[in-house]
C-alpha positions in Angstrom: -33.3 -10.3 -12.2 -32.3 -10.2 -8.3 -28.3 -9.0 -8.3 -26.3 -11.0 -6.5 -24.1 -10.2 -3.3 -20.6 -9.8 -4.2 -18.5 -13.2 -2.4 -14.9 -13.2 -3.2 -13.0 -15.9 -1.7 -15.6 -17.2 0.5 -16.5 -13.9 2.5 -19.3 -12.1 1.7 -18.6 -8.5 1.3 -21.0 -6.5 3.3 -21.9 -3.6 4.9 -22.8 -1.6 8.4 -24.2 1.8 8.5 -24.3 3.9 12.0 -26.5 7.0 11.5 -26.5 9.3 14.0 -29.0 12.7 13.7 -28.4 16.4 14.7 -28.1 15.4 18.4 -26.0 13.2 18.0 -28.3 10.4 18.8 -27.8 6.9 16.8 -30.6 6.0 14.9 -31.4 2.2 15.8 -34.2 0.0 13.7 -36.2 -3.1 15.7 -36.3 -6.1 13.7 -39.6 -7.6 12.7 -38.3 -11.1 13.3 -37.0 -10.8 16.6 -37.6 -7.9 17.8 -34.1 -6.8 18.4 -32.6 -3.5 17.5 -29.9 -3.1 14.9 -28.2 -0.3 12.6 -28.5 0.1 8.4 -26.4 -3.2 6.9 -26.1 -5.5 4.2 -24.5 -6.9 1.4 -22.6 -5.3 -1.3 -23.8 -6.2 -4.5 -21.8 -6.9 -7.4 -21.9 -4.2 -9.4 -21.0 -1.9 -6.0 -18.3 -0.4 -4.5 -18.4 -0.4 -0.5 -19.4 3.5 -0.3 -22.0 3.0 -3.0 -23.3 0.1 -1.1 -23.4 1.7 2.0 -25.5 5.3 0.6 -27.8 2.7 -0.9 -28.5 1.0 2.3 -29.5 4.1 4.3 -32.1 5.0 1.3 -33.0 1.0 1.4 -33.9 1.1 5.0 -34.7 4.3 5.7 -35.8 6.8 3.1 -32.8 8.7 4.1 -30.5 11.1 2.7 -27.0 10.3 3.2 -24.7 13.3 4.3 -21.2 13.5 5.5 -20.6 9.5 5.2 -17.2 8.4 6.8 -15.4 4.9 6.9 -14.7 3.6 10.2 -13.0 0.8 9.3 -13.2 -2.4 7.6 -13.0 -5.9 9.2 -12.7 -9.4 8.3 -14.4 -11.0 10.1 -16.5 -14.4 11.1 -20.3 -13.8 12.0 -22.7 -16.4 13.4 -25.9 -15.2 12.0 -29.6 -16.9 11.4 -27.9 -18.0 8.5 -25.1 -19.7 10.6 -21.7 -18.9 10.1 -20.4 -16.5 7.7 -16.9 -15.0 6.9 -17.4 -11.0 6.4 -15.3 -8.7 4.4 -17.0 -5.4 5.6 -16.8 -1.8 6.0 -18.3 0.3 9.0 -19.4 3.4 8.2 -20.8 6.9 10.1 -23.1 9.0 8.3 -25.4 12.2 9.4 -29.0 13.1 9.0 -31.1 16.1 9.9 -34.2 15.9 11.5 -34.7 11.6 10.8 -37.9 11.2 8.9 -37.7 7.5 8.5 -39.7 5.6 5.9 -40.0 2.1 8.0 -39.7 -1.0 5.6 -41.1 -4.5 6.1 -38.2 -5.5 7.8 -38.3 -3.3 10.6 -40.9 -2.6 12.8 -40.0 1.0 14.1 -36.9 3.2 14.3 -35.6 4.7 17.8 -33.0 7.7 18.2 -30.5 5.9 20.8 -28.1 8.3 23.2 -24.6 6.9 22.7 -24.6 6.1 26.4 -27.5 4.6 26.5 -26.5 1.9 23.4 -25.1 -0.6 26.1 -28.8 -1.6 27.8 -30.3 -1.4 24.3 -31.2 -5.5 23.1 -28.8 -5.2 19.7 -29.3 -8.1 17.4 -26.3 -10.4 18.2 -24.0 -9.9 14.7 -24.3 -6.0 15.6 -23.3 -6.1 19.3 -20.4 -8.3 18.4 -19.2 -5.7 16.3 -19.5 -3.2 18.7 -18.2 -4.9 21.6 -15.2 -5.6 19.4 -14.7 -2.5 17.5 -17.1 0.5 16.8 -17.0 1.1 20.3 -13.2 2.2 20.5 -13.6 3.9 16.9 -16.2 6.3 18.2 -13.9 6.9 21.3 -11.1 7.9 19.2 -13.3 10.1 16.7 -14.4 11.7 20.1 -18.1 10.2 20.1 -18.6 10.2 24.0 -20.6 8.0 26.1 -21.8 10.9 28.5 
């Protein structure tokens, strides 16, 4: 039996992953369905806490081994998604790999180490780039992750 996304008062608690790799590179996927790039996310399930949810994610999406995960932040938010609108409860988190060796799923088409300065001219999928826009961006300038 599928588990179900845990929805408590009409938001859907969820999920946002930013990985970045010994360079300090962020690891980006590209959507199958639209071709546009995005980091690990998705909903929490049930049975989850937001950490667990997130460590889950990366090995989900990636094959990845989580190390040295960190909470951003968390937002409350309202998305407009394929799935139209949808109010978020969410956590954004920033986790470390060595050396990527990403297992791509059927979601994704391929994976791409991103420069931090170069995440501005990359075609994020429009839920992520919202996000950034509005908040990761000044979170990794306070945590001293540099656009240089």
């Amino acid at each position: 039996m599928k588990e179900k996304t845990k929805i408590i008062n009409g938001e859907v608690y969820a999920v946002m992953v930013f990985i970045l790799d010994e360079n300090g590179n962020l690891l980006l996927l590209q959507r199958k369905d639209n071709r546009k790039w995005e980091t690990v996310k998705g909903g929490v399930l049930e049975n989850e806490n937001d950490e667990k949810a997130a460590i889950w994610r990366v090995k989900e999406e990636t094959g990845l081994e989580v190390k040295n995960l960190q909470k951003l932040l968390g937002v409350s938010d309202e998305l407009t998604t394929s799935y139209g609108k949808t109010k978020i409860h969410g956590s954004i988190w920033l986790c470390q790999v060595k050396c990527p060796q990403v297992v791509i799923t059927e979601e994704h088409l391929q994976y791409q180490p991103i420069p931090l300065r170069s995440i501005e001219n990359v075609d994020l999928y429009t839920p992520i780039a919202n996000f950034y826009e509005k908040k990761i961006k000044e979170v990794f300038e306070k945590r001293g992750l540099k656009y240089e």
